[in-house]
N, C-alpha and C positions, 0 to 999 in steps of 0.2 A: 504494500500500500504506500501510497504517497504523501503523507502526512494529512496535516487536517485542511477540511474543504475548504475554500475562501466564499463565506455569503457574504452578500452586500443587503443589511437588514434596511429595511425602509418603514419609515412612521409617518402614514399620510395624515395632512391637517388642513384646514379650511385656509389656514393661513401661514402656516409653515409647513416645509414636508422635510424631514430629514432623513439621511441614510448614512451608515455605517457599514465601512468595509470590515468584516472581520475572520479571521484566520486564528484558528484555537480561540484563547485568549486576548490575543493583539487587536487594539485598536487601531487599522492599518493607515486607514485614510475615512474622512466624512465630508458629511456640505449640510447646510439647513439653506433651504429655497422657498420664497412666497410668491406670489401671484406679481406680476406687472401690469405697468398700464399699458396702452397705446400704444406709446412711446419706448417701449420698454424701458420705465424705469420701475425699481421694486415698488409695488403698492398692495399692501396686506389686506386692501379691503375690496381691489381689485373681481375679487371671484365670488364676492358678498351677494350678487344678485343671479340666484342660482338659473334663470333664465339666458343668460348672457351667458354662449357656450363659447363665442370668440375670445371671451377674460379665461375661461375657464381651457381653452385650448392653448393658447397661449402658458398657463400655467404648467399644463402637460406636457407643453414641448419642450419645457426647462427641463423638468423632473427628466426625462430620456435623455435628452441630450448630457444631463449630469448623470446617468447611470451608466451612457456608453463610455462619457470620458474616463468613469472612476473605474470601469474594466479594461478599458484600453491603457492607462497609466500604469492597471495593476501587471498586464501581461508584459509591458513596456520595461517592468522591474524584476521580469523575470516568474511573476507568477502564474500560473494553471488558470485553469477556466473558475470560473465566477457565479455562484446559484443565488437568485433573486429570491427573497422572501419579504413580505409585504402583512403586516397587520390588516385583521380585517376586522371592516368597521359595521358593525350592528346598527340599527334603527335606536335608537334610547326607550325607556320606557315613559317617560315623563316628558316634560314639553321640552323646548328644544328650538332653538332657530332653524329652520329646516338647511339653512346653509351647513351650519355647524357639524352632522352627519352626513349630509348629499356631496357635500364637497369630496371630502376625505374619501366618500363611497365612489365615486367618480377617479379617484386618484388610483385605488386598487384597482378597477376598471380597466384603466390606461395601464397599467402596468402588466398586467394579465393579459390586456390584446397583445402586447410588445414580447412578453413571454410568459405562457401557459402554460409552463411550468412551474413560474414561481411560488413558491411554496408558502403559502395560506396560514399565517400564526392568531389566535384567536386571542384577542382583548384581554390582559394579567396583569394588571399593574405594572406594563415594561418600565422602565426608565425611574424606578420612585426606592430603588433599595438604597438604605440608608445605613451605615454614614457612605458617604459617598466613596471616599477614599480605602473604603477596604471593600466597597462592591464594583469599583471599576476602574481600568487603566488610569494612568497619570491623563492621558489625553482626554479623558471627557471629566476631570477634577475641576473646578473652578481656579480658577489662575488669582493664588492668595498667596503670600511671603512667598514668591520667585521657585514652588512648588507646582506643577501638574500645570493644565491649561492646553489652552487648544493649539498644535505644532503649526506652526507659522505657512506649511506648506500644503495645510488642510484645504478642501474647497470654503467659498462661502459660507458667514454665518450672517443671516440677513434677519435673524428673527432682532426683534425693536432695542433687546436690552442686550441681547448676546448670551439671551439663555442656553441653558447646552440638557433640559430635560427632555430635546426631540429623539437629540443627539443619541442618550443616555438610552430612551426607549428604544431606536433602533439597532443601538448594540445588543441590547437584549432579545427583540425578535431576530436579529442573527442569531445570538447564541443558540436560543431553541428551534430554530431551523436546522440549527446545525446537530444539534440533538436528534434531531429525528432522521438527516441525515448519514448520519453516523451513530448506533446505536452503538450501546457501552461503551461509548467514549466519555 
């Protein structure tokens, strides 16, 4: 066998989508991307009108275009092929801005047309193990006393404050993608 698979975990959102390259343990490379206007500049509220499938196309063709670059960098450094896993996003039970779920649902959508294979992780509190620092890489640590933080050669973080709990979530549905494709590991 050839050591551990490399996913690239993806955590779709209304207004942020992030993904994580990850290989065993290592958090290899990430991005956090939102919707654009027009113009293509970033704009989070951009894909808010869930009729408007041009804002919301536009948003999609980020998300691929940052999934081919983050496979194509990875093979560029000498790694194997790359298995897509994507959270999937349920209806809520309670009320809800219907963007707020439609959006994200739309996101596995596109990702799923692009490759049907990718492997389908169901809703677990990804991204929220705590303390942060003994549940994940230096690279998704919050960058505090010159410790952890995002590596300067990461894709985009365009979420508003430079949260990293997209981030966080999509290393973890990698990890259990990678759990199921690699049993007893």
């Amino acid at each position: 066998m050839g050591g551990p698979v490399a996913v690239l975990g993806i955590d779709p959102g209304r207004r942020w989508t992030a993904a994580v390259l990850r290989v065993g343990a290592a958090a290899v490379y990430g991005w956090t991307l939102g919707p654009v206007d027009e113009a293509g500049r970033p704009a989070p509220a951009a894909a808010d009108n869930v009729h408007d499938l041009a804002a919301w196309a536009r948003y999609m063709a980020r998300i691929i275009d940052a999934i081919e670059t983050t496979i194509e960098r990875h093979r560029e450094l000498g790694g194997g092929p790359v298995r897509l896993a994507v959270e999937v996003v349920v209806p809520p039970g309670g009320r809800i801005a219907l963007a707020d779920w439609l959006i994200p649902r739309q996101v596995v959508a596109g990702v799923l047309a692009y490759d049907p294979h990718a492997v389908l992780i169901r809703p677990g509190g990804h991204g929220r193990a705590r303390p942060v620092t003994e549940a994940y890489p230096p690279e998704l640590w919050p960058a505090r006393g010159g410790t952890g933080g995002r590596p300067p050669a990461w894709g985009p973080c365009e979420a508003r404050r430079g949260e990293r709990d997209h981030e966080r979530a999509a290393y973890d549905i990698a990890g259990a993608a990678a759990a199921l494709l690699e049993p007893g590991t």
